[in-house]
C-alpha positions in Angstrom: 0.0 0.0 0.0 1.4 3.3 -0.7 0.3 6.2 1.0 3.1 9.1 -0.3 2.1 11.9 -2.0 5.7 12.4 -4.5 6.6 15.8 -5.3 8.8 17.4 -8.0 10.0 20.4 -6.8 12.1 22.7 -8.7 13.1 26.4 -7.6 16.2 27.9 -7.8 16.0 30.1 -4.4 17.4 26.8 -2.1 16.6 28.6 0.8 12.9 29.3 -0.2 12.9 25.4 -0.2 14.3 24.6 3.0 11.9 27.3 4.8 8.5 25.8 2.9 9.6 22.4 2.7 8.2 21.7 6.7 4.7 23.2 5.6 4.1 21.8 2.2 4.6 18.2 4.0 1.8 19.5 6.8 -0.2 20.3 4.1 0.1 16.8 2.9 -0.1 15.2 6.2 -3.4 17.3 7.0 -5.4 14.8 3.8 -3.5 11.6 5.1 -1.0 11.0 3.2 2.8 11.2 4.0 4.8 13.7 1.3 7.9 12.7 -0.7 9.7 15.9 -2.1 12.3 15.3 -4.8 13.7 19.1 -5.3 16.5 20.7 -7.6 17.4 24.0 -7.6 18.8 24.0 -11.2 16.4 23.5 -14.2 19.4 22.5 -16.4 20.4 19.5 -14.1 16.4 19.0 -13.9 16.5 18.8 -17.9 19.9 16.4 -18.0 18.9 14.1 -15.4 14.6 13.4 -16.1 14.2 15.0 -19.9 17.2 13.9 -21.9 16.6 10.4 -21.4 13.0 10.3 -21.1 11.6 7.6 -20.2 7.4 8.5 -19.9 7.0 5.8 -16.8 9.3 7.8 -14.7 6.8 10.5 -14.3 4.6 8.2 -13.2 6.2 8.5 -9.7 5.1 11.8 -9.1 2.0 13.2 -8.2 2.4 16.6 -8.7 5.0 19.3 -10.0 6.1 22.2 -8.0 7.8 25.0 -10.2 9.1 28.6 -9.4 7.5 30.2 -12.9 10.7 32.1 -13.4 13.8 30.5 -12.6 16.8 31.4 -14.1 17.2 31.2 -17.8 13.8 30.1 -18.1 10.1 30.6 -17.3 6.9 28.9 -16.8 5.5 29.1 -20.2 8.6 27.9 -22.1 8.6 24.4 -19.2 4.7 23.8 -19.8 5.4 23.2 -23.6 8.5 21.0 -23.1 6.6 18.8 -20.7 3.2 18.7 -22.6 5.7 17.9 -25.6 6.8 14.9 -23.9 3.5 13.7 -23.1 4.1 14.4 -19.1 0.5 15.1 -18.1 1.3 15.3 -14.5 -0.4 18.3 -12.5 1.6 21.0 -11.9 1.2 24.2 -9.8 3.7 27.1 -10.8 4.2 30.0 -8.2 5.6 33.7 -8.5 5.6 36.8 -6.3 4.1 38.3 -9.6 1.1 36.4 -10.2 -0.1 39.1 -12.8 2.7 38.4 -15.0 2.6 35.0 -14.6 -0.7 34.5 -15.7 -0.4 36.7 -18.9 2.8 35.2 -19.6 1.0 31.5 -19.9 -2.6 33.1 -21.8 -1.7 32.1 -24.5 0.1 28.4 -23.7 -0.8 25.4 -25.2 -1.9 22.2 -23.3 -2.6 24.1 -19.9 -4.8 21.4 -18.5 -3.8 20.2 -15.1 -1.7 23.8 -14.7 -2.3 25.5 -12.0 -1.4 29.2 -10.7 -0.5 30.5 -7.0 0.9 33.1 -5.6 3.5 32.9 -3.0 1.3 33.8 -0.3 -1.4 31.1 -1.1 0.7 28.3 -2.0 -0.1 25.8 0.6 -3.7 26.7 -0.1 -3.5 25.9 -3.8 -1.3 22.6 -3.2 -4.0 21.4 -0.6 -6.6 22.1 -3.2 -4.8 20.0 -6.0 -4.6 17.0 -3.9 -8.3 17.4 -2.4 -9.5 17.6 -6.2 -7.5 14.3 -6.7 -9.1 12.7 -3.7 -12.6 13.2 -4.4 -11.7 11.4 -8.1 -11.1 8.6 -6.3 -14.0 8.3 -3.8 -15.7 9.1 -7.3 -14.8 5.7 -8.9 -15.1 4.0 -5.6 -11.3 3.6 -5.5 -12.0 3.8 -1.8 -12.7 -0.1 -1.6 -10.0 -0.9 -3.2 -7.8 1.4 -0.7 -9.3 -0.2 2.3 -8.7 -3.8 0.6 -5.1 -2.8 -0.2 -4.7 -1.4 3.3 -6.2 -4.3 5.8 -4.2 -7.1 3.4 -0.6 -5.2 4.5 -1.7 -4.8 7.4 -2.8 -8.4 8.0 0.9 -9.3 6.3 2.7 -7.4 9.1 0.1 -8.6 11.9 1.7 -11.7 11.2 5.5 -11.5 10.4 5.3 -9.2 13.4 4.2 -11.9 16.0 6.2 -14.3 14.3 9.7 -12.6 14.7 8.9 -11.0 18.3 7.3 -14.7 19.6 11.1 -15.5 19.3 12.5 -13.0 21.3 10.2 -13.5 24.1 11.1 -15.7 26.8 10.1 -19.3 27.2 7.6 -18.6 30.4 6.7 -15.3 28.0 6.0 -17.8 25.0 4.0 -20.4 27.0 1.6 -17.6 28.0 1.3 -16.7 24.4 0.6 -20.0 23.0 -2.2 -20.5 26.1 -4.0 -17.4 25.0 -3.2 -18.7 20.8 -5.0 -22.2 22.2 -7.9 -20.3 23.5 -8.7 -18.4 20.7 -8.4 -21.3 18.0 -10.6 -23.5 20.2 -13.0 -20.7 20.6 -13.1 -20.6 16.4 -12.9 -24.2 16.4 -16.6 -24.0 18.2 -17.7 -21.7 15.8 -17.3 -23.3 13.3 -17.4 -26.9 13.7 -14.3 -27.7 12.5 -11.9 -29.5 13.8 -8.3 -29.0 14.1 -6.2 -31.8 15.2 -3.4 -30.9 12.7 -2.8 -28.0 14.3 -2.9 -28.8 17.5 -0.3 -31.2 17.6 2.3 -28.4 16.9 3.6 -26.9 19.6 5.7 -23.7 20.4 6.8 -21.2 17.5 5.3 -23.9 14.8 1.9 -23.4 16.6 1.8 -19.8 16.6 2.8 -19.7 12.7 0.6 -22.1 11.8 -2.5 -20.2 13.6 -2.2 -17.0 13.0 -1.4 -17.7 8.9 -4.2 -20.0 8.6 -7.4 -19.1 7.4 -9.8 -16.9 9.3 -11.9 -19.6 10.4 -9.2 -21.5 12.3 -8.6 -17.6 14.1 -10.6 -15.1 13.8 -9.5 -11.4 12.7 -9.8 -9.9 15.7 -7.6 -12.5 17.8 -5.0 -12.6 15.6 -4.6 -9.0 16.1 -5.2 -9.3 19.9 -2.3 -12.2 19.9 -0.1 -9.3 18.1 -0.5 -7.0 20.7 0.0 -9.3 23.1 3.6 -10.0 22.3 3.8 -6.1 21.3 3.2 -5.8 25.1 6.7 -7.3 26.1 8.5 -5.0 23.9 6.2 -1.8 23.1 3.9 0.3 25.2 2.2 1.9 21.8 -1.4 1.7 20.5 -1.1 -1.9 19.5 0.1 -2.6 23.0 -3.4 -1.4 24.3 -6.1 -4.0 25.5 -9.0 -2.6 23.0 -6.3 -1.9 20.2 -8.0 -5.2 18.0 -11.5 -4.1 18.9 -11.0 -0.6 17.8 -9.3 -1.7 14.7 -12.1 -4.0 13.7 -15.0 -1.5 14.0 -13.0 1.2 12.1 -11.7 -0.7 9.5 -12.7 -4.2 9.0 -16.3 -4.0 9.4 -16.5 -1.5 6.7 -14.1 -3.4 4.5 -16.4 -6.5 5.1 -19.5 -4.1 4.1 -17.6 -2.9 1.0 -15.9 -6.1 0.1 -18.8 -8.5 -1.8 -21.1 -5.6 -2.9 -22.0 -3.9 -5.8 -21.9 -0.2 -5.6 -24.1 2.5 -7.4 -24.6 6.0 -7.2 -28.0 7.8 -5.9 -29.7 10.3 -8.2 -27.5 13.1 -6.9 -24.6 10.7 -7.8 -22.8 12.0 -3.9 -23.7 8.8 -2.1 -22.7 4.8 -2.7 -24.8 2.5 -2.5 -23.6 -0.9 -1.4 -26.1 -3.6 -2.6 -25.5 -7.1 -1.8 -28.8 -9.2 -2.7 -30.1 -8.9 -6.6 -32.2 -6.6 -6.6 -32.6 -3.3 -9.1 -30.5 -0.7 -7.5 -34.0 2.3 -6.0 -33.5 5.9 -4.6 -35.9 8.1 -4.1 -34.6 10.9 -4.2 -34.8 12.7 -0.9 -31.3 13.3 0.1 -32.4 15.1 3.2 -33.5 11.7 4.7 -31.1 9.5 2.8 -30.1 7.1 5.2 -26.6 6.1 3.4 -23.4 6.4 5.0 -20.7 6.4 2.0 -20.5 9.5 1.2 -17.7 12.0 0.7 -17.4 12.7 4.1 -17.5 8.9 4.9 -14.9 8.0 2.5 -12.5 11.1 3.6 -12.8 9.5 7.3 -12.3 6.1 5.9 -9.4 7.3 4.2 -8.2 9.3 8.1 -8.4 6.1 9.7 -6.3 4.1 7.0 -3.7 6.7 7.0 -3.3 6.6 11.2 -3.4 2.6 11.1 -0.4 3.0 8.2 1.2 4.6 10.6 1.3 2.3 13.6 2.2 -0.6 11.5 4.6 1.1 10.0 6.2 2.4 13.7 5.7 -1.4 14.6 7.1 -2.9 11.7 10.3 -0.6 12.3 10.6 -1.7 15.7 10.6 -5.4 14.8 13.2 -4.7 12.3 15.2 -3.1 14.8 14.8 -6.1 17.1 14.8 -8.7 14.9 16.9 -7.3 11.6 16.0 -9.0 8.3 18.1 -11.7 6.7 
């Protein structure tokens, strides 16, 4: 799952950079995504090292381009056509203490779609606007299903290689309490759901917990297997997965809605603002009345969605970083 925001930044004025630089990441931070700047100060180095040899996949990394409209020996207007030239369709905002000029400079530019204009003074505001327009594309197309798909896989990836590599570092009195609790959990899905699991029972120690918590969610369910995480986290980490409602919390924000979004069909209402996840075949009704519309997954749902994922990417990425630390990869 990738949740960076890459930037392209190219100004000549270094120091205008290094004072922004903090802010512009805020900015980015504040829609939930973490920012990745790539600056030069020096268009011709710009041109040598990403035009010469253009390759048009390479702009695929970025997500937007950040350009002083006059740098020096060349201006906004002139850099627009070379990139539109070259197929680079990527948005771009350009910025100048003299807005007026800049924007009669580019009047009469070719290709200015995805071009935008700020001043100095409203940068930040313009840069926030950019990505927000981007965002709502998405929760447009529903791409918000496949985001929280994406999202809840990784995390269960790292759920597990996480109490994996920490089971081993615990002690042996440390590891029999955490195979106890492992037992009690796939007995209490065993009852569930009928099945039984002699196999797995037979294994004992580090083999048991592998096997259990990579099995299939009927042999554990979700939320255990992330409860068993934190349980180990405990020994080692005092953070949010460390905390006794930590699985509980992450269900009911994220993998109840991804169950609710996962085998559905969605479809717009009239006013084309709300999904509508339908499940049983049936022709897709609305009446109309958005004042009473009952439906949650609107743009506001799908921004907090999208909150929720990015602050979860963050713990398991602080987690993930820890292991590493404890237990460094081969």
């Amino acid at each position: 799952m990738d949740m960076t925001y890459k930037i392209l930044w190219i100004d000549d004025a270094e120091d205008y950079v290094d004072s922004t630089k903090e802010l512009v990441v805020q900015a980015i931070q504040n829609r939930f995504m973490d920012a990745d700047i790539e600056s030069y100060s020096d268009y011709d180095e710009f041109k040598s090292e990403k035009l010469e040899n253009f390759d048009a996949t390479s702009f695929d990394f970025y997500d937007l381009i950040l350009m002083d409209f006059a740098l020096s020996g060349t201006t906004g207007d002139a850099v627009i056509r070379e990139l539109r030239s070259k197929e680079i369709y990527t948005d771009i905002v350009f910025y100048s203490s003299d807005k007026e000029n800049m924007e009669s400079s580019l009047k009469n530019s070719d290709q200015l779609n995805g071009v935008f204009l700020a001043d100095r003074a409203n940068l930040l505001e313009i840069i926030g606007r950019v990505v927000q327009k981007n965002l709502k594309r998405e929760y447009r197309i529903s791409n918000i299903r496949g985001l929280i798909m994406d999202s809840t896989s990784e995390f269960d990836y790292i759920c597990q290689s996480t109490t994996i590599a920490l089971f081993e570092k615990l002690s042996s009195e440390q590891q029999d309490v955490i195979v106890r609790k492992a037992k009690e959990y796939v007995e209490s899905a065993a009852s569930k759901s009928g099945q039984n699991f002699e196999g797995l029972n037979k294994k004992v120690g580090k083999s048991f917990i592998k096997n259990a918590i990579q099995s299939v969610e009927y042999v554990m369910d979700n939320k255990d297997r992330y409860a068993l995480m934190g349980l180990i986290v405990k020994f080692f980490d005092d953070g949010p997965i460390a905390q006794e409602d930590f699985s509980q919390k992450y269900s009911d924000e994220l993998i109840k809605p991804r169950n609710k979004l996962a085998h559905a069909k969605l479809v717009y209402g009239k006013c084309h603002q709300k999904l509508h996840p339908i499940k049983n075949r049936s022709i897709p009704s609305c009446d109309g009345k958005c004042d009473s519309c009952s439906n949650e997954y609107d743009m506001e749902k799908c921004e907090s969605l999208r909150a929720a994922i990015y602050n979860y990417y963050k713990v398991f990425q602080n987690i993930e970083k820890k292991t590493n630390e404890l237990v460094p990869l081969e």
